[in-house]
N, C-alpha and C positions, 0 to 999 in steps of 0.2 A: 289277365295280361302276363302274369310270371311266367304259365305253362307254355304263352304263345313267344315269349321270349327263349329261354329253354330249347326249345321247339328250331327256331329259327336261327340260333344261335349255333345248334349242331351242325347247319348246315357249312360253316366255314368253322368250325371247331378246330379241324386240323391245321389251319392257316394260322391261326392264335397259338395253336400250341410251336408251330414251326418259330414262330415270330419270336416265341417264350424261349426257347431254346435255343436260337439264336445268338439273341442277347446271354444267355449263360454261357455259351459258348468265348464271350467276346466281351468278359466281365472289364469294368474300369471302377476307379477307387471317388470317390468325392471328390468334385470340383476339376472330375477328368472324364465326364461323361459325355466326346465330343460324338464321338459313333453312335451311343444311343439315344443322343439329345437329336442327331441329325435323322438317325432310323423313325424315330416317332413324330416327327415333322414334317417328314414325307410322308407315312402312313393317312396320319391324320388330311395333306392335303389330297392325296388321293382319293380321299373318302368326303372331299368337300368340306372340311372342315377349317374354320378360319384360324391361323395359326399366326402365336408370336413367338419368337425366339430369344434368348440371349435375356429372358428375368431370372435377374439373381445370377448372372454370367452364365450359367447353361440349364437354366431352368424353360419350361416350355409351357404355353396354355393353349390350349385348344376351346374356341369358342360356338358354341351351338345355341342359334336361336329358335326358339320357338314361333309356330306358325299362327295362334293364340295368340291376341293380344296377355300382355299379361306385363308387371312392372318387374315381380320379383327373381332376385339371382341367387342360385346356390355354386358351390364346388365341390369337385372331385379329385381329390388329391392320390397320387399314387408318386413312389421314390424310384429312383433309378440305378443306385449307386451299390458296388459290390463290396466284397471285404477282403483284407490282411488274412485270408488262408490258403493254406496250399488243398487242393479238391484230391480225394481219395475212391471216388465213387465209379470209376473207370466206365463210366457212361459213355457212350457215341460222342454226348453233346457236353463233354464236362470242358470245363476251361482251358483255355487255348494259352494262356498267360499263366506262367510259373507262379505261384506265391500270391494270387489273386485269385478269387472268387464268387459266385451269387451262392452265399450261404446263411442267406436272411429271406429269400422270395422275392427280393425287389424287381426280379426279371417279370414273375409272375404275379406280381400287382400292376406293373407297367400293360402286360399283355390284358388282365381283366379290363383294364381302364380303358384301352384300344380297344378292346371290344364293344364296349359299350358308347365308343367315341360313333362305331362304325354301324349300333344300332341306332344311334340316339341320331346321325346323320340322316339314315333314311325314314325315321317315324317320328317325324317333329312336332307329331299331335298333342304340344305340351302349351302352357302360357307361362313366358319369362325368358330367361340366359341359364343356360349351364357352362360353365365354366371347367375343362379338365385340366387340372394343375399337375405337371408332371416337373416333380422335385429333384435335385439334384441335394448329393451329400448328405443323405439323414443319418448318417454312421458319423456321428462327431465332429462335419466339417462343417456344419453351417450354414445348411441347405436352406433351411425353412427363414432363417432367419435372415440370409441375404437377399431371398425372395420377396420377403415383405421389408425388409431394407428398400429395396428396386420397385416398391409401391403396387403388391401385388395387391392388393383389397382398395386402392386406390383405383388404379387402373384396370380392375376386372370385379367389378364390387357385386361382394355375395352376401345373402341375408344368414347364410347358413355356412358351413364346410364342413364335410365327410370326409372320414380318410379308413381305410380299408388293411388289415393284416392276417396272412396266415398264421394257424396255428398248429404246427403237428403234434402238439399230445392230448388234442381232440379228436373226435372222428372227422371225416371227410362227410359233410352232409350238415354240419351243425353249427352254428353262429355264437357265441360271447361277446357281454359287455356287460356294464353295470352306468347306472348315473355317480355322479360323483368322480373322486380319484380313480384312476381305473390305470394308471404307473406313474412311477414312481420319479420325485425329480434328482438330478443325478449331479453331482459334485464329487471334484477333487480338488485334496487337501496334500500338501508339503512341506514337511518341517525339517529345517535343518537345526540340528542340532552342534555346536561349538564346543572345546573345549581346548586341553592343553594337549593330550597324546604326551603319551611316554613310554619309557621303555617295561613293560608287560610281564617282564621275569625280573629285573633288579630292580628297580625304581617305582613299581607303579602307585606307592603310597605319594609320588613328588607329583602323580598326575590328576587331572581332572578327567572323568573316565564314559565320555557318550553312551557307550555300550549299554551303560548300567541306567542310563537315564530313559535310553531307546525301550529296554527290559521293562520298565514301569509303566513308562508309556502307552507301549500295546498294549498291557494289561489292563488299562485303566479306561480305555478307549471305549470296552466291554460295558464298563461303570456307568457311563453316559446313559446307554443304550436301557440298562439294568436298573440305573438309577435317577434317572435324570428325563430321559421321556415319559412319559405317562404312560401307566402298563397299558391302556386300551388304544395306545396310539402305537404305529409303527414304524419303524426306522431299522436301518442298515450301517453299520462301521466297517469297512474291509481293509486288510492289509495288503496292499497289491509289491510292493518292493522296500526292501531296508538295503542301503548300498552306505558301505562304510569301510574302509581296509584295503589289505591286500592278502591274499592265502598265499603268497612267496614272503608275507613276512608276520607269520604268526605271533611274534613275539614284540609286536606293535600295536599297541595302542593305538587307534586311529583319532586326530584330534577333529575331524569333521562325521557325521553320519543323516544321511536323510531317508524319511522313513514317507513314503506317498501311500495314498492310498484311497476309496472312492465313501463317500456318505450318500445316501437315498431315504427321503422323504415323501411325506403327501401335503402335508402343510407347510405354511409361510412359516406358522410361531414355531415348531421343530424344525427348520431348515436355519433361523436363526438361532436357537439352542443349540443344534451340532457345531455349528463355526463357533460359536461362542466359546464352550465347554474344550472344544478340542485348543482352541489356543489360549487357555485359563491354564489345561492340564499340562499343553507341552515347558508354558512357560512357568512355571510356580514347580512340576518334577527339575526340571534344568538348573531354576538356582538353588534346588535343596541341595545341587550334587556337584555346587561351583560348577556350573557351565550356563549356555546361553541358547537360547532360541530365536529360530526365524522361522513364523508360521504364515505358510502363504494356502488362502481358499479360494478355491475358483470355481465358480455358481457356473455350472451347465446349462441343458434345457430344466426350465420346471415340472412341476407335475403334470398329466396329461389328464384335464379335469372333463367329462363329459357333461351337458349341460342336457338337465330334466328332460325337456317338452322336445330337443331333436334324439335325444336318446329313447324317448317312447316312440317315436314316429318311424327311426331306425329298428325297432324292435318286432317293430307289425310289418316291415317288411321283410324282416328274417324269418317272422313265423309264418307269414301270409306264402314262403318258397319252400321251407322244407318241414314246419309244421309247430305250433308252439313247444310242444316236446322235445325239440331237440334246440332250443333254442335257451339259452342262461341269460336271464336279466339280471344276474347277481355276483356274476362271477366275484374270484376273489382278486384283490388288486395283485396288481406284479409287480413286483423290485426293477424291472427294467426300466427302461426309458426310452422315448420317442418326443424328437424336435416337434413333430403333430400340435405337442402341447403350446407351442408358440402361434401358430394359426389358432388352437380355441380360447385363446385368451386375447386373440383378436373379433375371432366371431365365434360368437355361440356353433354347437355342432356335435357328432359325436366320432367316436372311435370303434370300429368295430373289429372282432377278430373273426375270421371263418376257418374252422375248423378244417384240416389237409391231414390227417392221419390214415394213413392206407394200412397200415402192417394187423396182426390178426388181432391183436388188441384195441383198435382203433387209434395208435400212435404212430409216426415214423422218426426218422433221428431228426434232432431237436436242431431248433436256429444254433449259427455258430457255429456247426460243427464240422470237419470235414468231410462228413460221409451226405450230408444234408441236399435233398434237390426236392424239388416245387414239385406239388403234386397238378399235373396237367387237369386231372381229370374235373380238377374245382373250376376249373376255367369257365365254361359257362356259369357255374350258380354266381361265380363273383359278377360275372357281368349280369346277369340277371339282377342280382341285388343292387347294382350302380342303377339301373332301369329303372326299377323299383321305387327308390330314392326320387329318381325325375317326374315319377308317376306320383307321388304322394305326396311331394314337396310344391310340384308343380303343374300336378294336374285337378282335377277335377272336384277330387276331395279337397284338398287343402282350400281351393278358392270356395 
């Protein structure tokens, strides 16, 4: 079945890749994805496929039933949503929109998933429901979670969920994942730090001095990390802004400074040790130095945990398309993070990444960046691998 998908899949390849560049052409941000909410709704019913609109305010699913009797339901989840960059890659099809762009792939997991909306339409030789969940906002806005707010596993109930990501600093040709954590969960922290401010050249002995509190604090931040996790576990502190002053009045002491910045974890019990530790340290440095603290932590998505027995079944369909050789059942976790993780801790399921490195190394420029565009050419294996999924989950084998 893979090579006859492959096979068959070439035959409108160009049409997927048109559809894929399209949408990069015609990027929108989270919770603004009215064009490509509306473009994949049309596809899908042109291709027979039952559609609902408007889960999760512009989320979309696409329903495919099998011609098998059969009870059980899985899904295929693919994101929609572009980012806060300006595109440098002076491509025919790069972004039409200033200061926005598809610099994550989400153009090109949208088109996989349409692909396989439009094989899995004509070859229904399956038993159960596949369900194609097409996400809005997984860059921060809240996609997955308003979706299943809106009763997505309620109203489309899956035994399973799969969700699909490129990767370019693999080759093109190769799949990653691991059972277990497999990224990381993602939190921001805020501390405002209080004092007197004074004058910086005559007076500063009469003040109480944040600067010097903010200077500890970073440093100590480190400590947590060094001293405070367990060395065989892993965690992240980053400093992302210190904003305190004015550089038109150097000679001031600022009596406010807040210092943000992101924490990443794999566990619960070190997710609550980083909150913990960081507002022990910001408030106990603050009163050693007569000042005050306000520490605000705000839990993100969690960790994106793969669960065993769909993570092995994922596995033999990556190796069963391009070979167990190029296939990592070990990979090493990633400090990123993906909302995904809120759907597998509603249903078991796994995350996978499919390698899109085209350059002579087997890499190309990495997510996030501005030079970054979807390698067309994975188009088919992605939909291939959705097939795959429908075949194994819900065909023959698995009953």
């Amino acid at each position: 079945m893979p090579n006859a998908v492959l096979e068959g899949v070439a035959a409108w390849a160009d049409e997927l890749t048109a559809i894929r560049r399209d949408i990069h052409a015609h990027p929108e941000l989270g919770m603004e994805e009215h064009r490509t909410a509306a473009l994949v709704a049309a596809k899908l019913r042109a291709w027979g496929v039952e559609v609902t609109e408007g889960v999760g305010r512009l989320g979309v699913v696409g329903t495919i039933r099998g011609t098998r009797p059969g009870q059980r339901a899985i899904g295929l989840r693919a994101d929609m949503d572009a980012l806060q960059i300006t595109e440098t890659t002076g491509l025919p099809w790069a972004s039409t929109r200033p200061g926005v762009m598809h610099a994550c792939g989400h153009d090109g997991h949208t088109a996989m998933l349409l692909g396989a909306a439009r094989w899995l339409s004509r070859h229904r030789d399956f038993a159960g429901t596949v369900h194609l969940i097409f996400q809005p906002a997984e860059e921060g806005r809240g996609g997955a979670r308003a979706m299943l707010a809106d009763g997505l596993f309620d109203r489309f109930p899956c035994d399973a969920v799969y969700g699909l990501h490129n990767k370019p600093t693999i080759p093109a040709g190769s799949f990653a994942t691991r059972k277990g954590p497999v990224l990381a969960a993602a939190d921001r922290f805020c501390v405002t730090f209080r004092g007197t401010g004074g004058h910086g050249g005559s007076t500063p002995h009469l003040a109480t001095d944040v600067t010097v509190v903010q200077a500890h604090f970073v440093l100590a931040l480190q400590t947590i990390i060094g001293r405070n996790v367990p060395a065989l576990e892993a965690a992240v502190l980053s400093v992302g802004s210190i904003q305190g002053g004015s550089p038109l009045s150097s000679n001031v002491m600022p009596a406010e400074l807040v210092v943000t910045g992101t924490a990443r974890s794999y566990s619960a019990r070190v997710r609550d040790l980083l909150e913990q530790r960081i507002g022990e340290l910001a408030q106990g440095l603050a009163l050693c130095h007569g000042c005050s603290a306000e520490v605000e932590y705000s839990r993100g998505v969690p960790a994106t945990v793969n669960h065993d027995e769909e993570t092995e079944l994922a596995l033999a369909v990556a190796g069963g398309l391009v070979g167990k050789d190029k296939v990592d059942g070990a990979m090493a976790p990633v400090t990123g993070a993906e909302d995904f993780a809120l759907m597998l801790e509603a249903r078991p399921g796994n995350f996978m990444f499919i390698g899109s490195g085209a350059g002579p190394e087997g890499t190309s420029p990495n997510l996030h960046t501005p030079q970054f565009d979807f390698n067309d050419t994975i188009i088919p294996l992605g939909v291939a691998y959705w097939v795959g999924l429908v075949e194994r989950e819900l065909g023959l084998e698995r009953g």
